[in-house]
PDB file of N, H, CA, C and O in Angstrom:
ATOM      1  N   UNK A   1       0.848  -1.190   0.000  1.00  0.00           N
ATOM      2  CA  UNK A   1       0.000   0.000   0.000  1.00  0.00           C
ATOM      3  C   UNK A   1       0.891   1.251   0.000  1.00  0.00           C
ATOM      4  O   UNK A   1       2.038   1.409   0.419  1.00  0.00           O
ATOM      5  N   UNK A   2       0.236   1.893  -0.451  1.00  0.00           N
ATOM      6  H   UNK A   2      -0.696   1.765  -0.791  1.00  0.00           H
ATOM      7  CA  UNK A   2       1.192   3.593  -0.547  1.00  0.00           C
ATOM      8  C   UNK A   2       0.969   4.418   0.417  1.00  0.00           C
ATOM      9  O   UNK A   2      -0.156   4.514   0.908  1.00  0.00           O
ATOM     10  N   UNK A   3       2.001   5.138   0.836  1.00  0.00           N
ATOM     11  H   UNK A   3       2.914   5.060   0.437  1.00  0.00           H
ATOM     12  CA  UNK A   3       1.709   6.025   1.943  1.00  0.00           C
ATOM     13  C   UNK A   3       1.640   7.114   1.228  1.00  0.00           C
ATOM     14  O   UNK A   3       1.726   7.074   0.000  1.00  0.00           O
ATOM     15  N   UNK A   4       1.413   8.640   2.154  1.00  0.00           N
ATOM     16  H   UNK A   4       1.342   8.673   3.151  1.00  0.00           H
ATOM     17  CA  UNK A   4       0.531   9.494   1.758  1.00  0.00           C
ATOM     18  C   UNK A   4       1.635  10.448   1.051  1.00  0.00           C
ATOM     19  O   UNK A   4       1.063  11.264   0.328  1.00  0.00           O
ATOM     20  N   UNK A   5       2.861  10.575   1.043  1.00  0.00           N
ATOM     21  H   UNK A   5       3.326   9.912   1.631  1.00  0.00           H
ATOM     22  CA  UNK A   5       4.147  10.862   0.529  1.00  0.00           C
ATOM     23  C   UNK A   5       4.185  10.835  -1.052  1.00  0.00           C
ATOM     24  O   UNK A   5       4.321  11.587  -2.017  1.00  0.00           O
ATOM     25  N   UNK A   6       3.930   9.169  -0.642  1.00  0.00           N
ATOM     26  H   UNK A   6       3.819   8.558   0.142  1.00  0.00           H
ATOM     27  CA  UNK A   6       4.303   8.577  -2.414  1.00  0.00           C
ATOM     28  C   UNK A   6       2.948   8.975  -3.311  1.00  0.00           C
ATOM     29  O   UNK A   6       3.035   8.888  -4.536  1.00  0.00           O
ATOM     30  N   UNK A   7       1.851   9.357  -2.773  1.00  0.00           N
ATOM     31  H   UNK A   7       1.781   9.428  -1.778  1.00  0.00           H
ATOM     32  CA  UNK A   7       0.679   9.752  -3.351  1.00  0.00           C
ATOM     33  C   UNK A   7       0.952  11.298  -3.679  1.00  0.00           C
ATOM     34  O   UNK A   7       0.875  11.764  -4.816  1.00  0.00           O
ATOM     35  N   UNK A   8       1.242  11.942  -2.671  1.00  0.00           N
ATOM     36  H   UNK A   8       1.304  11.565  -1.747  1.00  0.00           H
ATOM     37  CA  UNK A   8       1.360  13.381  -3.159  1.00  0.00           C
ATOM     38  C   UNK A   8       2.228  13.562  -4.540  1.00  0.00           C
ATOM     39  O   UNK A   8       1.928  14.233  -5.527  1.00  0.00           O
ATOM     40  N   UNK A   9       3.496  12.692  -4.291  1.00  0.00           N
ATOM     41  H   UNK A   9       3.740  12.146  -3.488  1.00  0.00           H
ATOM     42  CA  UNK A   9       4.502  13.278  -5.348  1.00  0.00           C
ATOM     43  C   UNK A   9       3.989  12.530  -6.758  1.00  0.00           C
ATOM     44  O   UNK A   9       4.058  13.142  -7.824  1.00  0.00           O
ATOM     45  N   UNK A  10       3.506  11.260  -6.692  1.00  0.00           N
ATOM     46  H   UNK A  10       3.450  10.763  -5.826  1.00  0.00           H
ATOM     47  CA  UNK A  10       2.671  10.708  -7.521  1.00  0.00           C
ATOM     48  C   UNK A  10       1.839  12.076  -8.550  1.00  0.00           C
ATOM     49  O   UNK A  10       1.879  12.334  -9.753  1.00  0.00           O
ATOM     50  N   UNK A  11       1.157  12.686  -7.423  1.00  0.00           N
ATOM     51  H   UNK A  11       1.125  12.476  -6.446  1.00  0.00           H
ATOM     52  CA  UNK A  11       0.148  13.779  -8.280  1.00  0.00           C
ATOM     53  C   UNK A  11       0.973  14.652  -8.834  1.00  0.00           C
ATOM     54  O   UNK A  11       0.756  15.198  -9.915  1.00  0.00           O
ATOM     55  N   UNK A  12       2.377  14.908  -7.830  1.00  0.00           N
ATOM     56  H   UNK A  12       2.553  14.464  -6.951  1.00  0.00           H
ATOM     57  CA  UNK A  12       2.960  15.955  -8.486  1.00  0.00           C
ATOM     58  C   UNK A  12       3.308  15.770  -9.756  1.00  0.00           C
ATOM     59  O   UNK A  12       3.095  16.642 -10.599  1.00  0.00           O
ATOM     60  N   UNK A  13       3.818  14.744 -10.011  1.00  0.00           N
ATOM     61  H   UNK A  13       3.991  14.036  -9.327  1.00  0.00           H
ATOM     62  CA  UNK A  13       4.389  14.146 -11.507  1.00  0.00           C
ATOM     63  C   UNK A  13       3.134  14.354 -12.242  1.00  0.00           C
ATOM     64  O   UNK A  13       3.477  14.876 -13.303  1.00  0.00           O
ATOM     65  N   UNK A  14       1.828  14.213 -12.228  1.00  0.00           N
ATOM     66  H   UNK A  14       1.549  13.789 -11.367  1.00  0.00           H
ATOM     67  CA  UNK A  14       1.323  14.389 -13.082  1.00  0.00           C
ATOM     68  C   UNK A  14       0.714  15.592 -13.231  1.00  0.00           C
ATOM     69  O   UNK A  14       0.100  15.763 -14.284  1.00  0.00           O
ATOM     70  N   UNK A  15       0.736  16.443 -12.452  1.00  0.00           N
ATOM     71  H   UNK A  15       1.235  16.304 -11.597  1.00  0.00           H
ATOM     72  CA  UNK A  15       0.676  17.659 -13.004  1.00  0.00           C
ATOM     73  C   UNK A  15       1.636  18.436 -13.578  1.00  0.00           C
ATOM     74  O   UNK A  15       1.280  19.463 -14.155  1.00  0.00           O
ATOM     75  N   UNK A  16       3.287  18.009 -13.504  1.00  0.00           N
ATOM     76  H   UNK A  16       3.576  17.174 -13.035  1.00  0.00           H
ATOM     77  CA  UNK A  16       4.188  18.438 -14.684  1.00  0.00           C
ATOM     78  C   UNK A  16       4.631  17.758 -15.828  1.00  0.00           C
ATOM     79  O   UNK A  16       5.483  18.092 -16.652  1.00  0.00           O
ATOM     80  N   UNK A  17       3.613  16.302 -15.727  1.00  0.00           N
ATOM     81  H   UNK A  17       2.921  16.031 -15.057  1.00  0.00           H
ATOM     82  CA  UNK A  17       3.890  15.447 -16.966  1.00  0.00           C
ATOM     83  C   UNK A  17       2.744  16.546 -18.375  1.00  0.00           C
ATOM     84  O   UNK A  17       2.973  16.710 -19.573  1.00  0.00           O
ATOM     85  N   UNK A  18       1.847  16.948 -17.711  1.00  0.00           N
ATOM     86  H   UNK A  18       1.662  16.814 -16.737  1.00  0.00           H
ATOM     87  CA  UNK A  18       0.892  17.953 -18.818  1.00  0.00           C
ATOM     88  C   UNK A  18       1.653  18.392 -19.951  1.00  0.00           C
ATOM     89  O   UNK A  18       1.352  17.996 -21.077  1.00  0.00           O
ATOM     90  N   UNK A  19       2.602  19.166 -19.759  1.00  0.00           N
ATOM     91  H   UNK A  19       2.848  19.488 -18.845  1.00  0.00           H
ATOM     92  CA  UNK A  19       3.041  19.925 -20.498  1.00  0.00           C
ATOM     93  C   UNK A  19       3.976  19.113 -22.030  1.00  0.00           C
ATOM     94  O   UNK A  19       3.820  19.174 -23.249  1.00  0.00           O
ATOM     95  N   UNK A  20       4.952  18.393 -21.096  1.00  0.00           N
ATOM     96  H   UNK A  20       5.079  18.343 -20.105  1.00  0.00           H
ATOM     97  CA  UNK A  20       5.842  17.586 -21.782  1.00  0.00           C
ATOM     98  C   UNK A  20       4.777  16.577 -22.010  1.00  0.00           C
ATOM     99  O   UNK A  20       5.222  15.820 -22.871  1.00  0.00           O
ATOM    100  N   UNK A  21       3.661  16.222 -21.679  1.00  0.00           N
ATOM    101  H   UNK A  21       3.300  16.837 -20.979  1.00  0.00           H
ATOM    102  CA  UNK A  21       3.159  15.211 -22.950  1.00  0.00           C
ATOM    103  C   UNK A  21       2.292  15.594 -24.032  1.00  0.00           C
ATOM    104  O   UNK A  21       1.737  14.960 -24.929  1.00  0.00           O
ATOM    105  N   UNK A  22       2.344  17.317 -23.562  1.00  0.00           N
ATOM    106  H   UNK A  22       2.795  17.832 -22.834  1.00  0.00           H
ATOM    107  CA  UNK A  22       1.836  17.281 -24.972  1.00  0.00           C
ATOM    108  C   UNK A  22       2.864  18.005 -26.163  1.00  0.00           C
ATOM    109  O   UNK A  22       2.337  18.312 -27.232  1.00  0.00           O
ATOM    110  N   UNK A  23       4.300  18.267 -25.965  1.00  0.00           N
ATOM    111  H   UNK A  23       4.728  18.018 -25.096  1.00  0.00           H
ATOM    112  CA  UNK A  23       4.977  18.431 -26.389  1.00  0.00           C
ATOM    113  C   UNK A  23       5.672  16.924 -26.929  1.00  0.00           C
ATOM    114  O   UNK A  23       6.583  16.826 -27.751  1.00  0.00           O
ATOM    115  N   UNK A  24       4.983  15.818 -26.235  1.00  0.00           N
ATOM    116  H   UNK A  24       4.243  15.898 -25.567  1.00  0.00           H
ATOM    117  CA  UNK A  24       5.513  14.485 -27.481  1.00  0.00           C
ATOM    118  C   UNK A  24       3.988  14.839 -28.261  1.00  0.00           C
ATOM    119  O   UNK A  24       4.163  15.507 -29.279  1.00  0.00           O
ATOM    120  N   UNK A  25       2.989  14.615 -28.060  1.00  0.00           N
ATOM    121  H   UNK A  25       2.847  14.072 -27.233  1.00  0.00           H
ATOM    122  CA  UNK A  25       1.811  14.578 -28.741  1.00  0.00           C
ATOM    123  C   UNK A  25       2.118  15.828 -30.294  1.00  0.00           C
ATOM    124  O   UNK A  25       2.154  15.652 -31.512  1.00  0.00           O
ATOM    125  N   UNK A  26       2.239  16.720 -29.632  1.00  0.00           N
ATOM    126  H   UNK A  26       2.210  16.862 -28.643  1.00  0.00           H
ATOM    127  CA  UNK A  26       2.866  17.582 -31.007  1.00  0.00           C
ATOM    128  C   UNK A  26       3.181  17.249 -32.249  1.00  0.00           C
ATOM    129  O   UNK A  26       2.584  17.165 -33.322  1.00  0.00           O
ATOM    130  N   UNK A  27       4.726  17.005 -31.685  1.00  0.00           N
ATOM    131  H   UNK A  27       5.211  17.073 -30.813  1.00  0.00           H
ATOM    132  CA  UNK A  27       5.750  16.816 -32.220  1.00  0.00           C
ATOM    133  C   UNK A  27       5.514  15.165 -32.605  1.00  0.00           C
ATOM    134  O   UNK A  27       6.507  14.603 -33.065  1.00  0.00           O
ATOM    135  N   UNK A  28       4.221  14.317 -32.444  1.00  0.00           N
ATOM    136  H   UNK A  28       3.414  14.774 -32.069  1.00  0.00           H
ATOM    137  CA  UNK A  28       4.426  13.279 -32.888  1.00  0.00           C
ATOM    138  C   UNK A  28       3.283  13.539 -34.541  1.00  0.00           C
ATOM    139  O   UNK A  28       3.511  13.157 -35.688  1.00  0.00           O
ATOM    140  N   UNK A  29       1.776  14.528 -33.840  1.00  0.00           N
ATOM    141  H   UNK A  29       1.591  14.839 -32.908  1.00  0.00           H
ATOM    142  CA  UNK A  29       1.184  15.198 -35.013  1.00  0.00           C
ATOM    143  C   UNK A  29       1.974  15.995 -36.071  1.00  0.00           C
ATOM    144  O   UNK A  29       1.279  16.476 -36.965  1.00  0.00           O
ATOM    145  N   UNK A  30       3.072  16.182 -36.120  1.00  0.00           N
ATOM    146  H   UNK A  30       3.637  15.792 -35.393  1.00  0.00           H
ATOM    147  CA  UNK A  30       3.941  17.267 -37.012  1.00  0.00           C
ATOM    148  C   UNK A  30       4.472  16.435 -37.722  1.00  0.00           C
ATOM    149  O   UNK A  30       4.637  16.806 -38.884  1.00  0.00           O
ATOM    150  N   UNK A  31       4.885  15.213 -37.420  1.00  0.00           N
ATOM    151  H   UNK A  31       4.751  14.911 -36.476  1.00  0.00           H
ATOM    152  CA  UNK A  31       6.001  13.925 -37.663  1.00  0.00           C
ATOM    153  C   UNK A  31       5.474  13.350 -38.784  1.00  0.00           C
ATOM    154  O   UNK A  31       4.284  13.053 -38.677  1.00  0.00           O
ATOM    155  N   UNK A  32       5.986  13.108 -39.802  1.00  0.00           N
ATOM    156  H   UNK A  32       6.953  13.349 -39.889  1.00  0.00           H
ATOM    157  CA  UNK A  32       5.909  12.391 -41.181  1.00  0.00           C
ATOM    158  C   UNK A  32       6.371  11.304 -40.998  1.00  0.00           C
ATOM    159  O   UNK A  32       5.677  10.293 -40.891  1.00  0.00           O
ATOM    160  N   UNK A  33       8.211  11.337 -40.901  1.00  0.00           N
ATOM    161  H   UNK A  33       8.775  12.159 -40.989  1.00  0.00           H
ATOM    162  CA  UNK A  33       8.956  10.473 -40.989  1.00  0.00           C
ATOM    163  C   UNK A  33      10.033  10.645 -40.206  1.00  0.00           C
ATOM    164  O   UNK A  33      10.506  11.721 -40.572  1.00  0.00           O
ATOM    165  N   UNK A  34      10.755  10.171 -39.262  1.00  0.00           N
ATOM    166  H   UNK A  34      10.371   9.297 -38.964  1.00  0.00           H
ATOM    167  CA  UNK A  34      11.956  10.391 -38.263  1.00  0.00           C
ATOM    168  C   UNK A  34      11.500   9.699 -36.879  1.00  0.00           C
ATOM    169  O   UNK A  34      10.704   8.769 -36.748  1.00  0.00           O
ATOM    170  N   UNK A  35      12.435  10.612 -35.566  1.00  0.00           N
ATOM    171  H   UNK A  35      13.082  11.368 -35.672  1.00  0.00           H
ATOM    172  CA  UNK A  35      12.162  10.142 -34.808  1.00  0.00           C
ATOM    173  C   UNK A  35      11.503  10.835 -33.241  1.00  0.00           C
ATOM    174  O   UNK A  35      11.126  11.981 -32.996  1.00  0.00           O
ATOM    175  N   UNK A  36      11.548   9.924 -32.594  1.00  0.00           N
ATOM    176  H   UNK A  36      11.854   8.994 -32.793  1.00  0.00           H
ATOM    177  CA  UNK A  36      11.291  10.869 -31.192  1.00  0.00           C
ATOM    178  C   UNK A  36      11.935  10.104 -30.302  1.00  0.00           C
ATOM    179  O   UNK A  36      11.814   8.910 -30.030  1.00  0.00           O
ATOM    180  N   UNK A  37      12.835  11.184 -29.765  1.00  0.00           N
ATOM    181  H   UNK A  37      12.933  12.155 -29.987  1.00  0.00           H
ATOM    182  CA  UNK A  37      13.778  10.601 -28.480  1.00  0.00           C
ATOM    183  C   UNK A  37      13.461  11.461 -27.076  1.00  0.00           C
ATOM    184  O   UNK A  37      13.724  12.654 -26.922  1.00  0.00           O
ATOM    185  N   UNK A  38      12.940  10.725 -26.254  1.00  0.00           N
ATOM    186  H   UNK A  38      12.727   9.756 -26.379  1.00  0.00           H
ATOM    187  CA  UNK A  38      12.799  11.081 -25.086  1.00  0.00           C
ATOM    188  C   UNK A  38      14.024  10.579 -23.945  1.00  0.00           C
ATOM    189  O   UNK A  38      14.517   9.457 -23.834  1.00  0.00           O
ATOM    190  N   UNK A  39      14.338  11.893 -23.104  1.00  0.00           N
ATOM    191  H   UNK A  39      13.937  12.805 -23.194  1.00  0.00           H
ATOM    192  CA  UNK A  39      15.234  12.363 -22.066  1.00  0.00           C
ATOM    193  C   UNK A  39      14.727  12.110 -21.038  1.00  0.00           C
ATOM    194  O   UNK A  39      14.006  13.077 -20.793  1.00  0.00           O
ATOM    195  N   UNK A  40      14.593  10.959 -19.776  1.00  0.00           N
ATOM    196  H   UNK A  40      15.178  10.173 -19.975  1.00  0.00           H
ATOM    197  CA  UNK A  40      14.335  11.030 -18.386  1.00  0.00           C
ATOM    198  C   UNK A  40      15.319  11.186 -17.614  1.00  0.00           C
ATOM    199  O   UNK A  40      16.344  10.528 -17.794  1.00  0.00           O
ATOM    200  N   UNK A  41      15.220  12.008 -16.687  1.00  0.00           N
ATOM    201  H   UNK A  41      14.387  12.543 -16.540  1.00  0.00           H
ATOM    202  CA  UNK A  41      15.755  11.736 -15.720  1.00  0.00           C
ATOM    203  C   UNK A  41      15.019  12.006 -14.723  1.00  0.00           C
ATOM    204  O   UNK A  41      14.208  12.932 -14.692  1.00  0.00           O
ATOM    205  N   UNK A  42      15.381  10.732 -13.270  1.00  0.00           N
ATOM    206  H   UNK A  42      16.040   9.980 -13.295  1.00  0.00           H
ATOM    207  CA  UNK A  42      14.863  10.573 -12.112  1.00  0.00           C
ATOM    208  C   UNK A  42      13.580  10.468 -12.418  1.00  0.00           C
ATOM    209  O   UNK A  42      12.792  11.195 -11.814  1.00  0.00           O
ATOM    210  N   UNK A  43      13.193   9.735 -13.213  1.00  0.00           N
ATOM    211  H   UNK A  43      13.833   9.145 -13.704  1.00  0.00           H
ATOM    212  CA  UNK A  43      11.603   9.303 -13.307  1.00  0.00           C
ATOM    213  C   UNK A  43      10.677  10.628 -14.294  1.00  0.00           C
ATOM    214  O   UNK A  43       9.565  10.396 -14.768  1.00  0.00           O
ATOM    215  N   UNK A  44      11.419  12.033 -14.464  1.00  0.00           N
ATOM    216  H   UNK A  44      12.323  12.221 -14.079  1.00  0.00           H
ATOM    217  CA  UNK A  44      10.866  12.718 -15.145  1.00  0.00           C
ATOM    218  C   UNK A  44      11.182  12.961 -16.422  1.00  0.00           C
ATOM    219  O   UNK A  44      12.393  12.986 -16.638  1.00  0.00           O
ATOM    220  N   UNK A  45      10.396  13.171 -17.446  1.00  0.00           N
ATOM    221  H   UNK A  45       9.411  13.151 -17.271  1.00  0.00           H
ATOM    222  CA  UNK A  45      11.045  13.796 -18.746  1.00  0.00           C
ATOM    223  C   UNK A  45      11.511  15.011 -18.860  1.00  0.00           C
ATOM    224  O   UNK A  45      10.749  15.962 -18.684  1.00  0.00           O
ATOM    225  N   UNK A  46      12.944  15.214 -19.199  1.00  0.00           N
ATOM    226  H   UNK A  46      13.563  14.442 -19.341  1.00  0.00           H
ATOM    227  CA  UNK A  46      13.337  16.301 -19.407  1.00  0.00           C
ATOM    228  C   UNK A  46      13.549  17.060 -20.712  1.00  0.00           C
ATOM    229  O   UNK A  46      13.708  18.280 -20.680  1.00  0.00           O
ATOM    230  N   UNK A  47      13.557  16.362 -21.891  1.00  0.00           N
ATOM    231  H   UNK A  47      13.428  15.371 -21.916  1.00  0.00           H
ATOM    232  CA  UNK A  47      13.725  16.826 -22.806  1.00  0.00           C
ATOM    233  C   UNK A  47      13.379  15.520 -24.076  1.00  0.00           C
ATOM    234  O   UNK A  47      13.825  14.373 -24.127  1.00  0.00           O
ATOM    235  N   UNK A  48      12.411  16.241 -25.019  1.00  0.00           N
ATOM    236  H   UNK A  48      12.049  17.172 -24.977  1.00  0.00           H
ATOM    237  CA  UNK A  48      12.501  15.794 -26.456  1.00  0.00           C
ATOM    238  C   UNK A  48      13.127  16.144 -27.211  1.00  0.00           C
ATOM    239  O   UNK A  48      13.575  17.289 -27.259  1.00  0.00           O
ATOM    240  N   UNK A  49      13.366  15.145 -28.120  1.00  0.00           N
ATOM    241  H   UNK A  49      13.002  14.214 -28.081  1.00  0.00           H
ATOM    242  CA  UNK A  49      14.147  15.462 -29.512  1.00  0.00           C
ATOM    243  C   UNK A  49      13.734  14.393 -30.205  1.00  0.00           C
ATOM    244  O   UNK A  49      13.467  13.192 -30.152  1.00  0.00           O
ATOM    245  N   UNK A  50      13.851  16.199 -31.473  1.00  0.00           N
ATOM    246  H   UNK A  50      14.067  17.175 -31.515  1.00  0.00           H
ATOM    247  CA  UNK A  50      12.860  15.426 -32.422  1.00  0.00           C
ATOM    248  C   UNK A  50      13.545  14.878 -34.126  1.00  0.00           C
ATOM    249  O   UNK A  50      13.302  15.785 -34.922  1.00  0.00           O
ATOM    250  N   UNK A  51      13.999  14.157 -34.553  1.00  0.00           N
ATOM    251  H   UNK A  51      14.197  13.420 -33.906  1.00  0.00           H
ATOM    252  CA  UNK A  51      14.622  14.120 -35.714  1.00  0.00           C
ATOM    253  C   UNK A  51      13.944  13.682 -36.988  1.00  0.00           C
ATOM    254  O   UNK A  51      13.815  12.470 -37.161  1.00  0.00           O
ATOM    255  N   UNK A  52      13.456  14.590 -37.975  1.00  0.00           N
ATOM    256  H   UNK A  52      13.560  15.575 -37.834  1.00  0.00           H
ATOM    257  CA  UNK A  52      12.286  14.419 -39.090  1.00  0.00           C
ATOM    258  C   UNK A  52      13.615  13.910 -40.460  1.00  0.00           C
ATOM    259  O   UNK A  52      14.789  14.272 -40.389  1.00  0.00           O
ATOM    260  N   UNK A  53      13.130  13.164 -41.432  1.00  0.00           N
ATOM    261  H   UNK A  53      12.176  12.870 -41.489  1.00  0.00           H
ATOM    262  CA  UNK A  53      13.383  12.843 -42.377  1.00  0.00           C
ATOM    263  C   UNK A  53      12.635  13.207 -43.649  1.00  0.00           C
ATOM    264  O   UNK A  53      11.407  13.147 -43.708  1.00  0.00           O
ATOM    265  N   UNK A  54      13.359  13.565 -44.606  1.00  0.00           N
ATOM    266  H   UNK A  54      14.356  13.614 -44.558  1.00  0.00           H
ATOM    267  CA  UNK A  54      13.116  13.834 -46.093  1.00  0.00           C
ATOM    268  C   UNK A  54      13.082  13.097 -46.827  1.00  0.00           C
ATOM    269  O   UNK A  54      14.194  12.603 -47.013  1.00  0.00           O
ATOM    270  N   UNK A  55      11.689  12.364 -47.925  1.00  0.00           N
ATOM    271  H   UNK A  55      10.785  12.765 -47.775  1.00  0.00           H
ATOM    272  CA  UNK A  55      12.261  11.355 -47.839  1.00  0.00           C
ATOM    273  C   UNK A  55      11.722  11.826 -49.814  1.00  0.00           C
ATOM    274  O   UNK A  55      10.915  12.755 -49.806  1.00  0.00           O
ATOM    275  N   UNK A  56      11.985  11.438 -50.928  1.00  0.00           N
ATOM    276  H   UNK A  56      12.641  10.683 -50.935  1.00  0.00           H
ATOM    277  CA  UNK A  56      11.646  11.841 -51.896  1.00  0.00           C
ATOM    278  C   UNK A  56      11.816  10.860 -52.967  1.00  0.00           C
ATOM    279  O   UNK A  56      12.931  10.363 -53.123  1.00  0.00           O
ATOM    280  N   UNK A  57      10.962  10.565 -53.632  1.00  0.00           N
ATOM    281  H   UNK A  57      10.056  10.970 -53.506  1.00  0.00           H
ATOM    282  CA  UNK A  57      10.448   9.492 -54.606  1.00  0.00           C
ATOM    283  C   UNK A  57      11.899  10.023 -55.785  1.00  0.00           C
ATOM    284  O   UNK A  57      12.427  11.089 -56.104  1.00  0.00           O
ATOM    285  N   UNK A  58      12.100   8.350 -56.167  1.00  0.00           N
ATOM    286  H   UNK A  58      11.671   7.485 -55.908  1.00  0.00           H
ATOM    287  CA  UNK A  58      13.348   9.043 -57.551  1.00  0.00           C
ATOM    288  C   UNK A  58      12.508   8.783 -58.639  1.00  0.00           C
ATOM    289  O   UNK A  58      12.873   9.061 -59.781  1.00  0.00           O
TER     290      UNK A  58
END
């Protein structure tokens, strides 16, 4: 069972996961072709990166 600690910070994470998930959601609607690399640290995301490809019929 969880104590009341691990519940708070629990919520905390998800009220700063908002932002950064919708900065993958984005950047996954923008995305044709490439990639998405996600940055955690300590259980949080710190940074996306995003790498798109060109891709052109010969």
């Amino acid at each position: 069972m969880a104590n009341a600690n691990e519940d708070r910070e629990t919520e905390s994470r998800k009220g700063d996961a908002q932002p950064a998930l919708q900065s993958v959601l984005d950047a996954l609607g923008r995305l044709k072709f490439g990639a998405i690399q996600l940055t955690v640290h300590e259980g949080k995301l710190v940074q996306v990166d995003v790498t798109e490809r060109q891709r052109f019929s010969n």
